[in-house]
C-alpha positions, 0 to 999 in steps of 0.5 A: 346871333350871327350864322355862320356860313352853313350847308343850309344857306343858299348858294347865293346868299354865300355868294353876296357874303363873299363879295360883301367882305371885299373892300371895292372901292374905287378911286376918283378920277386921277386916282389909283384904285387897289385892284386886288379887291375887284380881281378877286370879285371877278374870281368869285364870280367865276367860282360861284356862276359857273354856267353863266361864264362859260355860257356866252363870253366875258370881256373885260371893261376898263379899269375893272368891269365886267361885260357877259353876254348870254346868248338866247335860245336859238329855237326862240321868236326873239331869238335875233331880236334886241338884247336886254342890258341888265345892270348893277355895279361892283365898287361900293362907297368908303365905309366911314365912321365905322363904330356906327355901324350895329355890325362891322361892315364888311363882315357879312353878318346874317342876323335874325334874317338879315344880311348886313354890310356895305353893298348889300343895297348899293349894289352887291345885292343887285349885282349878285341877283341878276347873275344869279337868276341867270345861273338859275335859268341856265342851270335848269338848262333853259335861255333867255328868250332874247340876248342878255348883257349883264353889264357890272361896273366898276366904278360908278360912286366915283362917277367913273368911265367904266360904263361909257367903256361898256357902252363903246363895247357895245356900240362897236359890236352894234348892239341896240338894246331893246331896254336897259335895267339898272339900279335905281328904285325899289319895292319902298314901303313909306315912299309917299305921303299918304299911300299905305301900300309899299310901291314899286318905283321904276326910274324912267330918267334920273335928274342932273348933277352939277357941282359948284364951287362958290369963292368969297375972297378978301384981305383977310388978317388977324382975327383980332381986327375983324373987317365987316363983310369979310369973306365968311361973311358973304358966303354966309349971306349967299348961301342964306340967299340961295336957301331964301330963293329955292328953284320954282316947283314944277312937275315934270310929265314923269312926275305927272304920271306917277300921280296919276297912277298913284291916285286910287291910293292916295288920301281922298281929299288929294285924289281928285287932283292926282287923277287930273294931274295935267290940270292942276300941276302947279297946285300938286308940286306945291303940295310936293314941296310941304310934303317934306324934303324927299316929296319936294325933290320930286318937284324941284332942282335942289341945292345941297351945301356939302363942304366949307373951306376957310381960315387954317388957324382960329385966330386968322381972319380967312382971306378966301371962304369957300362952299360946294353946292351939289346940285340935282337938276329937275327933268326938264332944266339944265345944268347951265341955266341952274348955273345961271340962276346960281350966279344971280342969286349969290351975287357978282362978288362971288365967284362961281366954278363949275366942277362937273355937270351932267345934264338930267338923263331922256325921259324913257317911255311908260306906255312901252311893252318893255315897261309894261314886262316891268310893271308886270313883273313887280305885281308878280313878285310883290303883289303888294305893291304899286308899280309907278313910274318916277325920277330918280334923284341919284345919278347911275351908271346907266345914264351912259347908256342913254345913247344907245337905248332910248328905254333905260331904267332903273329898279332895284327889287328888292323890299326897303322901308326908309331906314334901309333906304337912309343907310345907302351910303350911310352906316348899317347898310342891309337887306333882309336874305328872304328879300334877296331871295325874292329878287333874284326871283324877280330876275327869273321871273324878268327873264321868263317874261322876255318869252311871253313879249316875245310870243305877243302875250 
C-alpha cells in the first residue's frame, strides 16, 4: 500500500518526494522552458536544508541552476587546498506514455520500501543525497575538510548551457577543483557477463555523441506507380549497410583496466585473459561484442537508428526519406572521423548532416588519490561490491567541466538491478528509500574522507 508522508519517515526521503511531484522538464535549445517548477525546487531546497544555505553562498546559474559553495573548516590541513565538485541535476526527461507506469510518475508513491517516480534515479535521488549529506554534516556542526561546490543543473537532458554557465562561474572565480563527482554508474548488480557480486562502476570518461541526419531524395509521386530505388528504398539499404559493417571493436585503456580489476571474479576460463588484458585486447573486445549489446558498447562506437520521416499520405510515394542515427563515440575515435566512416558506408547518394557532435570526454586518472577516496568509499558503504573503473555510454553535464578539472567522474550510489537501470528514462522509474538511505550515507562518508586524504591516511 502507498504511505503517506508520516513523522516517521526521514526528512530526506519527504524531501525527494517533494521534488519528485515537480514536472522540471526543461525545454530544448530554442525553446521556452516553464520556470514555476525549477523555482519552487529552489524553494524546497531552502525549506528542507537550511544550514547548508545559509552555510556559504547560493548563486544562481542561467536559466535555472544552482551554484552552493560550503566553505571548509578553517582548523582543517586542507583547508585552502582544491575544492571538491559534487554533481547532480534538477530537470528530468517527459514522463511519456504514462498508463505504463505501476504508479503515477509524479506521484511519489513509497510502496513496500520503494520510492517511485520520474527522477528517482535520474537525478532527483542523486541531487536530494548530496545536500543532504552535507546538511547532515553541518547539522552535527562539523565541514568538510576542503571547499565543496555543489553544482545542480538544470537542464542537462536537453544537452543544455547550464553547466558550461557553472563552469564559467567557477572559472571566473579561479576555482581548480581537486576532482569533479557526477551522476554516471552505480552499486549494478548484473552489470557483467559472468560476475555474480554487484559492482561499483566509477565512470572515468564517458563516450562521444554525435547525431546524424541521412536524406535519400527523389522524384516521388503516386503510389500506384512506384519507381525502383525510390527514396525509402535507399535509405532501407543504407541503414542495412550501416548495420552489416558495425565499428571495429577495440578496448580502450579504461576498458583494459576495468578487466583487469574485474578478473578475480570473472568465470575461470576468462580470467587468464582479463588478468593479461594488455596482451590479448582484441580477443576480450570480441568476447565484449557476443557478450550482448550492453558489454559490446563498452567495445565499440555504436549506431542507433532513432527516427524516420517519409511520405504525409499512404498513397504517396515519398520524394525525400529521412533516418536519424544517434551515434556513441568510442574513447579514443572522434566524431568527425565516425562521420567520415558514416558517408562511406551509406553511399554518395545520400546525403549526411551533422547535427550535433561532442567528442568522447579526457579519460580521468585511476591510479590517483581522488580515485582512490572513491574506491574507498564504495567498499565502505557497499562491502558487497567491486569498484572499477568504466566508460560511460551517456553523455553528462559534467563533460563540461573536463576544462577546468583533469579528474572527473561519475557515480551515482546507489544500488540498481538492471530492470531499474532499464526504467531511466523509461517508464517506472525507482529507488529503493533503504538505498537512498545508504547514498546519502555515502556522501557523508565522501565527505568524512576528504579529512583522512588530507591528514595523508
Amino acid at each position: 500500500m502507498s504511505l503517506p508522508m508520516a513523522a516517521s519517515e526521514p526528512a530526506s526521503v519527504t524531501a525527494l518526494r517533494d521534488l519528485l511531484r515537480l514536472h522540471t522538464v526543461a525545454a530544448p535549445r530554442g525553446g521556452e522552458t516553464d520556470a514555476a517548477p525549477f523555482l519552487e525546487l529552489h524553494r524546497l531546497l531552502r525549506e528542507h536544508f537550511p544550514r547548508t544555505h545559509s552555510a556559504g553562498e547560493v548563486l544562481d546559474v542561467p536559466p535555472h541552476g544552482l551554484l552552493i559553495r560550503v566553505p571548509p573548516d578553517p582548523a582543517s590541513p586542507a583547508a585552502s587546498a582544491d575544492p571538491v565538485v559534487l554533481m547532480a541535476h534538477m530537470d528530468v526527461v517527459p514522463l511519456g506514455d504514462e498508463s505504463r507506469w505501476t504508479h503515477p510518475p509524479l506521484a511519489a508513491e513509497v510502496v513496500d520500501g520503494v520510492i517511485w517516480g520520474r527522477g528517482t534515479l535520474d537525478d532527483k535521488g542523486q541531487l536530494v543525497a548530496v545536500i543532504a549529506a552535507v546538511e547532515s554534516l553541518l547539522a552535527d556542526g562539523l565541514r568538510p575538510a576542503r571547499e565543496v561546490w555543489l553544482s545542480f543543473g538544470s537542464d542537462e537532458e536537453v544537452m543544455g548551457s547550464c553547466a558550461q554557465q557553472a563552469v564559467e562561474i567557477l572559472r571566473s572565480r579561479g576555482v581548480t577543483p581537486w576532482f569533479v563527482l557526477d551522476e554516471g554508474g552505480a552499486v549494478a548488480s548484473d552489470a557483467f557477463p559472468g560476475v555474480t557480486r554487484p559492482l561499483g562502476v566509477v565512470g572515468v570518461s564517458e563516450k562521444g555523441t554525435l547525431s546524424l541526419r541521412l536524406t535519400a531524395s527523389g522524384r516521388g509521386g503516386h503510389a500506384s506507380r512506384p519507381a525502383k530505388g525510390g527514396p525509402a528504398a535507399r535509405i532501407a539499404g543504407a541503414i542495412t549497410r550501416l548495420e552489416r559493417h558495425p565499428f571495429p571493436a577495440r578496448l580502450s585503456p579504461a576498458a583494459l583496466e576495468m578487466l583487469r580489476r574485474l578478473a578475480p571474479h570473472l568465470p575461470r576460463p576468462v580470467r587468464p585473459l582479463a588478468e593479461h588484458a594488455d596482451r590479448f585486447p582484441s580477443a576480450l573486445a570480441r568476447l565484449l561484442v557476443a557478450a550482448g549489446p550492453e558489454a559490446a558498447a563498452l567495445a565499440r562506437t555504436t549506431v542507433a537508428v532513432t527516427m524516420l520521416s517519409g511520405s504525409p499520405a499512404v498513397n504517396v510515394s515519398p520524394t525525400s526519406v529521412r533516418a536519424w542515427l544517434n551515434l556513441r563515440i568510442a574513447v579514443g575515435e572522434t566524431a568527425a572521423a565516425a562521420t567520415a566512416r558514416v558517408r562511406r558506408i551509406v553511399g554518395s547518394d545520400i546525403e549526411v548532416d551533422v547535427e550535433g557532435a561532442h567528442d568522447p570526454s579526457p579519460v580521468s586518472p585511476v591510479d590517483d588519490p581522488a580515485f582512490a577516496l572513491l574506491e574507498r568509499t564504495v567498499t565502505t558503504v557497499f562491502p558487497e561490491a567491486v569498484p572499477v573503473p568504466y566508460v560511460m555510454y551517456a553523455a553528462t553535464d559534467s563533460r563540461h567541466f573536463t576544462t577546468i578539472c583533469p579528474r572527473v567522474y561519475r557515480f551515482a550510489p546507489f544500488r540498481m538491478d538492471a530492470d531499474q537501470r532499464e526504467a531511466i528514462h523509461g517508464y517506472d522509474e525507482r529507488l529503493g528509500v533503504a538505498d537512498f538511505l545508504d547514498g546519502i550515507r555515502w556522501y557523508r562518508t565522501l565527505l568524512e574522507g576528504l579529512g583522512d586524504v588530507a591528514a595523508g591516511r
